[in-house]
C-alpha positions as CSV (number, residue, x, y, z in Angstrom):
1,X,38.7,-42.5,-2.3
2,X,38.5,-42.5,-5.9
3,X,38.7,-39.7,-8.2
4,X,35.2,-39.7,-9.0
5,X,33.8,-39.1,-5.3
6,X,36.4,-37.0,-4.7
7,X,35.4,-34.8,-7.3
8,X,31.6,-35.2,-6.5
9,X,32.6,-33.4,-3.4
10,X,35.0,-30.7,-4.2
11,X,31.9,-29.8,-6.6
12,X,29.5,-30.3,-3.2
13,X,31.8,-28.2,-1.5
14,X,31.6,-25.7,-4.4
15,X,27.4,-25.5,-4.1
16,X,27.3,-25.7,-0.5
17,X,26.2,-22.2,0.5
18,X,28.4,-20.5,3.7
19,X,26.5,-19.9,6.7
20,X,26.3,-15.8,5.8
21,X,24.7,-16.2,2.4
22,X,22.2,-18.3,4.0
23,X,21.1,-15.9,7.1
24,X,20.9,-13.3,4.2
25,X,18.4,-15.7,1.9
26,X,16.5,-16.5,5.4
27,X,16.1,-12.7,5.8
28,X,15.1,-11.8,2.1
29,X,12.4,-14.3,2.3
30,X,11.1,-12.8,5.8
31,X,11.1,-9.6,4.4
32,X,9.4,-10.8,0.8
33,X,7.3,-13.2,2.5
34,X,6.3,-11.2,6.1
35,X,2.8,-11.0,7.4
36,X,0.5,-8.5,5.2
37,X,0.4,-5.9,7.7
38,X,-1.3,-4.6,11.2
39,X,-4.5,-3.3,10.6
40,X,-6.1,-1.5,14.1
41,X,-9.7,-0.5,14.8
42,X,-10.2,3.5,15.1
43,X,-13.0,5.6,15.2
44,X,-11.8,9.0,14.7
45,X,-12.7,12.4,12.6
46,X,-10.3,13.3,10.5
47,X,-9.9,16.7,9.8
48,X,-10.1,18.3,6.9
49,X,-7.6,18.2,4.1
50,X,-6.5,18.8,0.3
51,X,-3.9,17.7,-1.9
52,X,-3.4,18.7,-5.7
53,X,-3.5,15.7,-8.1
54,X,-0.6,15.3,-10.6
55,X,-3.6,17.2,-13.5
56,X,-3.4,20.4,-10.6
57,X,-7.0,19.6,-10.3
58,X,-7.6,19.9,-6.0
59,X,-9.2,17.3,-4.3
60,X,-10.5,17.7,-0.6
61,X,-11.8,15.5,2.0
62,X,-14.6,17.2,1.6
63,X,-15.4,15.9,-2.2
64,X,-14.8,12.6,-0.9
65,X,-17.7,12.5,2.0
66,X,-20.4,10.0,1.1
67,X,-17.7,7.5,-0.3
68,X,-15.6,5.0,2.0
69,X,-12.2,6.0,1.0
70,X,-8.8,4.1,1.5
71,X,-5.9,6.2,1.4
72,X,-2.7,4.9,0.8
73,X,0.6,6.3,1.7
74,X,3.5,5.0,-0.6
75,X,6.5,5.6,-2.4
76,X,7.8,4.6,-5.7
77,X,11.0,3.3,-4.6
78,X,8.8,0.5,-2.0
79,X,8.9,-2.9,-3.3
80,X,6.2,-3.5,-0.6
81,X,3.9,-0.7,-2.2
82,X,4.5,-2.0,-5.6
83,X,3.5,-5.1,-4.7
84,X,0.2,-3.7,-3.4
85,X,-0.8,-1.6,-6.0
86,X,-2.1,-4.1,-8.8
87,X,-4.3,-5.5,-5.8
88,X,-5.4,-1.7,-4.6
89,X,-6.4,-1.1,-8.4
90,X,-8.1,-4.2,-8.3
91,X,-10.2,-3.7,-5.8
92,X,-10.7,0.0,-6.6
93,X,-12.1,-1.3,-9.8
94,X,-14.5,-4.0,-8.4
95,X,-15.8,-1.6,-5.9
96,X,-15.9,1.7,-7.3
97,X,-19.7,1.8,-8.6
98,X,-20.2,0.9,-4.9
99,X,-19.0,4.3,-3.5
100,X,-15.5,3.3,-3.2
101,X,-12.5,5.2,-3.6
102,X,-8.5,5.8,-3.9
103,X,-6.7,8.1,-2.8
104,X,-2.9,7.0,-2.8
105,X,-0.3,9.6,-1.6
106,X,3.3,9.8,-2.3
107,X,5.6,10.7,0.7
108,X,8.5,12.1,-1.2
109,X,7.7,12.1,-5.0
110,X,6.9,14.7,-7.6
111,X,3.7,15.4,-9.0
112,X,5.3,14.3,-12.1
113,X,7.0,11.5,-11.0
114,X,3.6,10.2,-9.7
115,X,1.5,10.7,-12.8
116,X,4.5,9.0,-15.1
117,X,4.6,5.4,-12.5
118,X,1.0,5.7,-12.4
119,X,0.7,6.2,-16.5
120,X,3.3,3.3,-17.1
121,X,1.6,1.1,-14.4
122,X,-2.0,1.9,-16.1
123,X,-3.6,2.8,-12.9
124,X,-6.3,5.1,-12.6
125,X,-6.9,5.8,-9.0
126,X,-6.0,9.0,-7.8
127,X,-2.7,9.6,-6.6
128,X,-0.9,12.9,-5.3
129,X,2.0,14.1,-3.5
130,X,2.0,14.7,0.3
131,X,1.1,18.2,1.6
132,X,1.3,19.7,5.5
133,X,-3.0,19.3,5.4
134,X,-2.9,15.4,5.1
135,X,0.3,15.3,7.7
136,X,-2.2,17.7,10.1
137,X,-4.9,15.5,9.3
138,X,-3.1,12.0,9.2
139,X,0.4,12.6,11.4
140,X,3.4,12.0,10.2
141,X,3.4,8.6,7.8
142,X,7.2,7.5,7.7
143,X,6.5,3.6,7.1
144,X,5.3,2.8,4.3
145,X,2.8,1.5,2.8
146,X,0.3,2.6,5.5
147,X,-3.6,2.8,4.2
148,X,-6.3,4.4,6.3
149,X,-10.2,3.6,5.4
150,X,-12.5,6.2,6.1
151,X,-16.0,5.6,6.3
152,X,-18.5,7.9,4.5
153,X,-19.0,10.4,7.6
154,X,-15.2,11.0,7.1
155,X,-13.7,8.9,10.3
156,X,-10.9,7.0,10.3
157,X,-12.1,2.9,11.1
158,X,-9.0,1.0,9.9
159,X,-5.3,1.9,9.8
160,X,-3.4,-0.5,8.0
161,X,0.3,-0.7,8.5
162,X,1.9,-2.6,6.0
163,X,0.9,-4.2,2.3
164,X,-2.7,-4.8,1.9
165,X,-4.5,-7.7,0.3
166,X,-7.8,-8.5,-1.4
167,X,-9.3,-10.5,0.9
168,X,-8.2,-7.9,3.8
169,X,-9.7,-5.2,1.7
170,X,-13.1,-7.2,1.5
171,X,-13.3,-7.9,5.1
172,X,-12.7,-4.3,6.0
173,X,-14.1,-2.1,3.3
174,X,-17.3,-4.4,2.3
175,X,-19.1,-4.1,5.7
176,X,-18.7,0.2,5.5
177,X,-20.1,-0.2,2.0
178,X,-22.9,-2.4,3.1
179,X,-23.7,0.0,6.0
180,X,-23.8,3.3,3.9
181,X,-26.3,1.3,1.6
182,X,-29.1,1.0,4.4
């Protein structure tokens, strides 16, 4: 063997990734790349609840009958809600004249900690921390993101668990919209 192929593979050998560092790319793109979410039918009331935006203004479920509503559950530290935020604005944006509206609610962060990610992000949905009247009205959300649609009598149709996306938001929210129309 010549010096030349020999050193073609020492430098192959050098490139060639071990077994481990592949399984761990395999996994990051799963995880990056997984399906959107799991989105189940429901037809329930929810009851009523309240949370105080990041301005201390309240907003209850209440204010919100009339609209279909998606209400996101996130966190700031969720790659998987970051990613679904530009499309939730989005959408929010399209539809809004329509009678639709955002909610999203932080598990675990600060009123101010909310209202600085959603300043630097340039969103203008609504967003609030978490509070023991959307647990009682939602249960306990520990995955996130996890997005509930509400129709404009104030029940629950979709839950969403996991990312959402445009097209999903269209096939589920469009036909509520359509409905509260007629």
């Amino acid at each position: 063997m010549d010096k030349r192929t020999a050193d073609l593979r020492k430098t192959a050998r050098k490139w060639t990734p071990s077994p481990l560092t592949l399984i761990l790319l395999g996994l990051i793109a799963w995880l990056w790349f997984r399906p959107p979410a799991d989105v189940s039918e429901e037809n329930r009331e929810v009851p009523a609840w309240q949370v105080i935006l990041p301005d201390n203004q309240a907003l209850s479920s209440d204010s919100l009958k009339g609209k279909v509503v998606l209400v996101n559950f996130w966190a700031t530290w969720c790659p998987y809600c970051r990613k679904e935020k530009p499309v939730i604005d989005s959408f929010w944006q399209d539809y809004r004249n329509r009678g639709f509206e955002v909610i999203s609610i932080s598990i675990d962060d600060t009123p101010e900690k909310i209202a600085a990610w959603m300043k630097d992000k340039n969103y203008a949905f609504m967003a609030a921390p978490t509070n023991p009247s959307v647990t009682a009205a939602f249960g306990h959300v520990g995955s996130v993101p996890t997005s509930f649609i509400i129709d404009t009598d104030g029940h629950i149709r979709h839950k969403i668990a996991g990312q959402v996306h445009y097209p999903r938001l269209e096939k589920l929210v469009t036909p509520l919209l359509r409905a509260s129309a007629q």
